[in-house]
Steps between C-alpha positions, in 0.01 A plus 500: 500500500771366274866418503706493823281567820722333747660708768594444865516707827741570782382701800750619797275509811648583885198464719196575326271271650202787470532556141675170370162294473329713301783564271519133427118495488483708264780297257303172552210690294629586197396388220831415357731346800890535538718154441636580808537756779787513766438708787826567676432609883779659655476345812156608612459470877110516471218272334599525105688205527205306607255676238725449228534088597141495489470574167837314359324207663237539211613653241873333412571748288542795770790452656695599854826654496611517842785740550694594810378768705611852471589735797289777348305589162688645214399598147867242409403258613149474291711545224735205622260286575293526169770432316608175725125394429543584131810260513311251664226405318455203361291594178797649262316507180224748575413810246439714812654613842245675706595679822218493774464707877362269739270804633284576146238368371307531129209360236518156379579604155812732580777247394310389158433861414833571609642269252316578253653871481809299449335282220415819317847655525820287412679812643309527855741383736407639833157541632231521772269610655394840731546419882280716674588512902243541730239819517656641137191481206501208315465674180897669570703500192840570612688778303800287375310196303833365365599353864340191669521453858698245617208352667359330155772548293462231216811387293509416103754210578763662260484824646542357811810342355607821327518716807738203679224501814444765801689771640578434901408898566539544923310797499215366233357602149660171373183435279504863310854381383399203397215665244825727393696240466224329281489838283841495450540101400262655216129370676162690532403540836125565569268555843195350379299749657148269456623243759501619849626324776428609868773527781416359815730761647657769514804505332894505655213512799858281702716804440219727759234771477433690196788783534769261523375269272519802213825569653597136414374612127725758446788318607375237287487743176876657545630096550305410191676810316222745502555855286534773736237697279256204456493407862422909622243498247330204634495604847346810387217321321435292819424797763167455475523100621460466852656563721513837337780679436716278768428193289702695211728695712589169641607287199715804409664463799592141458627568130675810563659369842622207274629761199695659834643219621580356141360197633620191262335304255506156354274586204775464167536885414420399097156419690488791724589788120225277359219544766622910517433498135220325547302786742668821303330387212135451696590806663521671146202313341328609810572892419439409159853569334520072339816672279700489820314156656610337193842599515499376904380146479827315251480140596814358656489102423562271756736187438261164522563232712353140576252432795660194717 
């Protein structure tokens, strides 16, 4: 590779001491290492602590970031405490911010082919990998390939800038805005569909069993600003998934039960018109009228700010 390759990680953990180890197992390999990696634990009450130590004790550029503990897990606070890590870090002049689950794990090539994407594209801004949880094919291409999960979401330094950081969202979905927000700051965003990275767990498996966890989702998608049409559509296409039928019925629920309440949301409404705009037009291109998806999807620019 040429030019910049230098990035650096920041990982939120709160007790992960089955999946942490493999996660940084798995970063040790690759063929191009991070300048540094803070792992902010949010007071963990089990053995991550201890893991993590082991390694920092070897490797001096992974670093603890012990944080006061936390009553209860919120999707907030691993917004908070990324971006306390992000202001922590001691490396300032990286090319790359990386953002890294302590429960995945991946090849030893992901973060130089990762980069490379970027190398090829002055433009890409946002990108990563598929996360595929536990039990789902590892061939799955999900159906939105503009939107990386927040799980291995990996920063162009300026567009990290651009966007002015994270949105806080209480009820999740913080990392779709960010690959709107990215989009609108004028940046490709791109799931590089040829890296797949495996979940060690289910996901939002904190928030209960599988019904409430969907329930969770379609809270999440009215918070996030969600178009009413977009979001019936979707739950449509999903009655298949299992739990059948109740799996879809149920993330209606939570959307619709949100829409009822006009539950409120922190999400900048410029952002919110942007991300409706956004799914009318794949909803168009989808029924294969691109006349109207074109006229759906006007950028909205977002003013740039400096990373402290």
């Amino acid at each position: 590779m040429s030019g910049a390759v230098d990035y650096v990680l920041v990982t939120p953990v709160k007790n992960e001491e089955q999946t942490i180890g493999r996660t940084i197992e798995a970063v040790l390999r690759q063929t191009i290492k991070p300048r540094e990696w803070l792992i902010a634990s949010d007071g963990s009450t089990d053995g991550t602590n201890s893991i993590i130590s082991g390694y920092v004790a070897k490797h001096p550029w992974i670093r603890l970031f012990d944080l006061p503990p936390r009553k209860e897990r919120c999707f907030s606070a691993v917004v908070a405490n990324t971006m306390l890590a992000i202001a922590n870090l001691e490396v300032r002049d990286f090319s790359y911010l990386g953002l890294l689950d302590g429960d995945v794990d991946f090849e030893a090539d992901y973060y130089e082919k990762t980069m490379r994407h970027f190398e090829h594209d002055a433009s890409l801004g946002l990108a990563g990998g598929v996360v595929v949880d536990p039990g789902e094919p590892r061939d799955r291409i999900p159906r939105n390939r503009r939107d990386i999960p927040g799980a291995v979401q990996f920063f162009r330094r300026e567009c990290f800038e651009a966007i002015g950081g994270l949105i806080a969202i209480p009820e999740g979905g913080w990392d779709g805005i960010a690959c709107v927000m990215a989009r609108m700051s004028g940046y490709k965003t791109r799931l590089l569909e040829e890296l797949v990275v495996d979940h060690l767990k289910p996901r939002n498996i904190s928030k209960g069993g599988p019904l409430k966890r969907l329930w969770q989702m379609g809270q999440r998608d009215y918070a996030v600003g969600y178009h009413p049409c977009f979001e019936a559509v979707k739950c449509l296409s999903r009655i298949g998934n299992r739990p059948w039928l109740a799996g879809s019925c149920a993330w209606w629920c939570g959307y619709a039960g949100s829409w009822i309440m006009r539950r409120a949301s922190i999400v900048p409404e410029p952002v919110r018109q942007h991300l409706r705009g956004e799914q009318l037009a794949r909803m168009w291109q989808a029924f294969s009228l691109p006349v109207f998806a074109s006229k759906c999807e006007a950028r909205s620019p977002l003013p740039r700010v400096e990373m402290p």
